[in-house]
N, C-alpha and C positions, 0 to 999 in steps of 0.2 A: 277518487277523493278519499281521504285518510280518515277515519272514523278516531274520534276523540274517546282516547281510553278513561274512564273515569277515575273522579280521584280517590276514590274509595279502593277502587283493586290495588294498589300496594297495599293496604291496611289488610284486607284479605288475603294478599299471598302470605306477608308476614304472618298474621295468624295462622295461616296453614300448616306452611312453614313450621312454627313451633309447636304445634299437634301435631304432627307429622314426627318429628323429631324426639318427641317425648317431652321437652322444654314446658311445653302444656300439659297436665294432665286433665283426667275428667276431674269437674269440682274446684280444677282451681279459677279463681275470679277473674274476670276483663277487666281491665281497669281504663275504663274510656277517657278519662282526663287524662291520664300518661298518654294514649294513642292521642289526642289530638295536638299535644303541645309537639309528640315527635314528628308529626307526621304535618302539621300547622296547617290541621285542618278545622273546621266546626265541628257539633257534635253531632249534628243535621249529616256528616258526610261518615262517621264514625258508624251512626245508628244506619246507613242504606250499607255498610261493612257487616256490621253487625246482624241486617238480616236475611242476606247472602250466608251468611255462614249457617246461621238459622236451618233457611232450606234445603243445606245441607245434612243437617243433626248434628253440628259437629257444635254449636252453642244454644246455650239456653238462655232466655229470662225469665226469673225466678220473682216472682212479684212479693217485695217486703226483703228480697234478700239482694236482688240485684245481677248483675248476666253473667255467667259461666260457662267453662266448657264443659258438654254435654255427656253424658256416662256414653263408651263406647259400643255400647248395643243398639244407639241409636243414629251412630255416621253412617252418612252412605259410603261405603266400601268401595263401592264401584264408579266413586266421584274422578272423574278425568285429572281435575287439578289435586287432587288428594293423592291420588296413584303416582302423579310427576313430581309431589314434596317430597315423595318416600322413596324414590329411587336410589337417595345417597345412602339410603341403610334397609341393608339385605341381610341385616341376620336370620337366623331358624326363624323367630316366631313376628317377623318384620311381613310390611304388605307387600313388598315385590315375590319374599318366600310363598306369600299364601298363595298371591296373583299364577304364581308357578304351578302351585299346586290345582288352582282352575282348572287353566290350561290343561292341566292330564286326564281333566274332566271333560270337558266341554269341547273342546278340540276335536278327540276321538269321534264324540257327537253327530257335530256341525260336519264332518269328512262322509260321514257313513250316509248324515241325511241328503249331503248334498251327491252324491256317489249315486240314492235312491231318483233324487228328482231332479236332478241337473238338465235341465232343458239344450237343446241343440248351439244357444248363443252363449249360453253360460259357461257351457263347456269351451269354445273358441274362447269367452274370457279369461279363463284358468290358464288353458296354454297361451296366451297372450303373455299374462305376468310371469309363468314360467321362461317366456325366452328372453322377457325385460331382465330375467336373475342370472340367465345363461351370457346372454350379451354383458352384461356389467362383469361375470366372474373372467371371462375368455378375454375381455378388455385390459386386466392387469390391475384394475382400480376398481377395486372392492366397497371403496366407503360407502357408496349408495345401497350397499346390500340390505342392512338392514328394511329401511325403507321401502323396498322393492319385496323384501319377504311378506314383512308386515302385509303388503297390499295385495299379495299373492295368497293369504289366511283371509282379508277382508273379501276378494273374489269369492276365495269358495266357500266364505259363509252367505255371501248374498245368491249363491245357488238354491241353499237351503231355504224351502218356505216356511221356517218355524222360526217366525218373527223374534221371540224370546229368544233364541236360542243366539238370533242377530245381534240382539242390545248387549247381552251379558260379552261377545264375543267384541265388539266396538270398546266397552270399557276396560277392556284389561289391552288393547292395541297400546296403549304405552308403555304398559309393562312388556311387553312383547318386543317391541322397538327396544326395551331398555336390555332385556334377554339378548338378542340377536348383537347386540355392539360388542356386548359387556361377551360375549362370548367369542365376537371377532376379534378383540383386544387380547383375550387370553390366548388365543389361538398364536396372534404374532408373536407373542413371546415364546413361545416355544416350538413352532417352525414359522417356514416362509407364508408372507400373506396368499398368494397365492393358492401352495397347497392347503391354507387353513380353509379356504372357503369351499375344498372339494368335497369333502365330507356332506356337508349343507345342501348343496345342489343334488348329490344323489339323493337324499334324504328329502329335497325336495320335490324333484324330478317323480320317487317314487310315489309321492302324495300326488302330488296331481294329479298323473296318468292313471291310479287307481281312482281318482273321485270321474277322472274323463269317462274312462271304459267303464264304470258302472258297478267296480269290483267292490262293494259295500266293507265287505270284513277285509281287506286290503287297506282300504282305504281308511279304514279306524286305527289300524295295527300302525301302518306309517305316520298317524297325525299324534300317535302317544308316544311314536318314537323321537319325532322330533322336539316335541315338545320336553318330553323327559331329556333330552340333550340340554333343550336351551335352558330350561329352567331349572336345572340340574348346578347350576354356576351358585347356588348359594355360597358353594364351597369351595373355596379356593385352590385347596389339594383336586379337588375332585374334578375340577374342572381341568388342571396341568394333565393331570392324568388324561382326560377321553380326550385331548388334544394332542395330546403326545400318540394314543394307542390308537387314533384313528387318522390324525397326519399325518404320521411316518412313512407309511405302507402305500402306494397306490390301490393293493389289493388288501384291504384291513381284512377279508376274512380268511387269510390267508397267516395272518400273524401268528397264530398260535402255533405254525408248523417252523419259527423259525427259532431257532435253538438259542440265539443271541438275544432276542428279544429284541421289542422299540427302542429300550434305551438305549442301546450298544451302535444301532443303525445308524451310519452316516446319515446327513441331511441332504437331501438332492437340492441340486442347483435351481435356480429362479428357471431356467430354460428349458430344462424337464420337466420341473413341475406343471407350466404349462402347456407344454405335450402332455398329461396325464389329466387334465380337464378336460372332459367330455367334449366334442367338438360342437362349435356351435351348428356348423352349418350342418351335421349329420343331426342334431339334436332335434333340428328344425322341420328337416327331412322325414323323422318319424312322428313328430307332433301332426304333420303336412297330412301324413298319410293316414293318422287316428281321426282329423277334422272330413277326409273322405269319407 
């Protein structure tokens, strides 16, 4: 049965929307007769908008002055639908930038805590969503990658028993989601989909298996590294680059001994690239024998 969306959530995406966007600032006023006539709604449906947004922080009313948006020390940051208004803008001091900048926090964290107490099931869950990323890249069809990473960071934050450590790492999974795309899109432009998502899977593959086997400081050094990849696209040079200098090569630590460099490097064919993805069925084979 379809649950009826209420008629107040467009009035609050739109508001988000434009706090998100900057169109809003702190201070400037709501003006609930404009939202009702656009929206042709009451004011009864305006004020249940209004105080959604409320317990967010992201609006106030001001008794004698009337309802605004809320000075920014008092948003919640970490609000799900705030985080997905601000995805279309990623500049330096933009919330997907900062959301990035978490991640190099907390990530590292959540690898190391769960690396410490990762119980016997938790660990089969890990390499579960490790072979859901393996199966999807060796398949040729990448689009679900994202999604599948994302849920492979939500495994092994639910390894960890530091509850906090859980919530903060569930609200920035959009940002995450928005990291992992926006990073697979960059990838295609400047080589094949295929080998863009190889880079990723070793980088994932190595997170795992250090939070499996228990390798604590491994397993922190892999989740800063990925993370410093994904969330590293603020920058649009920057991101061509580690796309280019880690695409090219099957063997990226080998680049630096090659006199021509990445740029000059032919681009291998869609058929080798996927001979140089890990196999699944060997990958599965040592997951096989870690869950022994």
């Amino acid at each position: 049965m379809n649950k009826t969306v209420p008629r107040s959530a467009s009035i609050c995406a739109e508001l988000i929307a434009s706090i998100a966007s900057g169109a809003l600032r702190p201070g400037d006023p709501i003006d609930m007769a404009l939202l009702c006539r656009r929206h042709r709604v009451s004011r009864t449906v305006v004020r249940e908008a209004i105080a959604e947004l409320a317990g967010k922080g992201l609006i106030v009313a001001r008794p004698g002055i009337g309802t605004e948006v809320a000075a920014e020390s008092r948003w919640n940051l970490l609000d799900a639908a705030l985080i997905q208004a601000s995805l279309p803008f990623d500049g330096p001091g933009s919330l997907m930038a900062q959301a990035g900048a978490l991640r190099r926090v907390i990530e590292p964290a959540i690898a190391a805590d769960a690396a410490r107490h990762a119980s016997r099931t938790a660990r089969a869950s890990i390499l579960q969503s490790l072979r859901r990323i393996a199966s999807a890249t060796g398949s040729g069809k990448p689009d679900s990658l994202p999604m599948l990473a994302n849920a492979l960071h939500e495994t092994i934050a639910s390894a960890s028993p530091n509850r906090m450590l859980g919530m903060i790492d569930r609200a920035v999974s959009t940002a995450r989601v928005a990291h992992y795309q926006r990073l697979q899109s960059t990838d295609r432009v400047d080589c094949a989909a295929a080998l863009a998502t190889r880079p990723l899977i070793v980088r994932q593959t190595g997170l795992a298996l250090a939070v499996v086997r228990g390798e604590v400081l491994a397993a922190s050094s892999h989740a800063l590294d990925l993370a410093s990849v994904c969330a590293g696209l603020d920058s649009g040079a920057q991101a061509r680059a580690a796309a280019q200098g880690d695409c090219m090569s099957p063997h990226a630590v080998d680049d630096h001994d090659d006199p021509d460099g990445p740029a000059t490097r032919p681009m291998p064919d869609t058929d080798t690239v996927r001979l140089r993805i890990p196999s699944l069925l060997a990958l599965t084979a040592r997951m096989a024998a870690l869950e022994g």
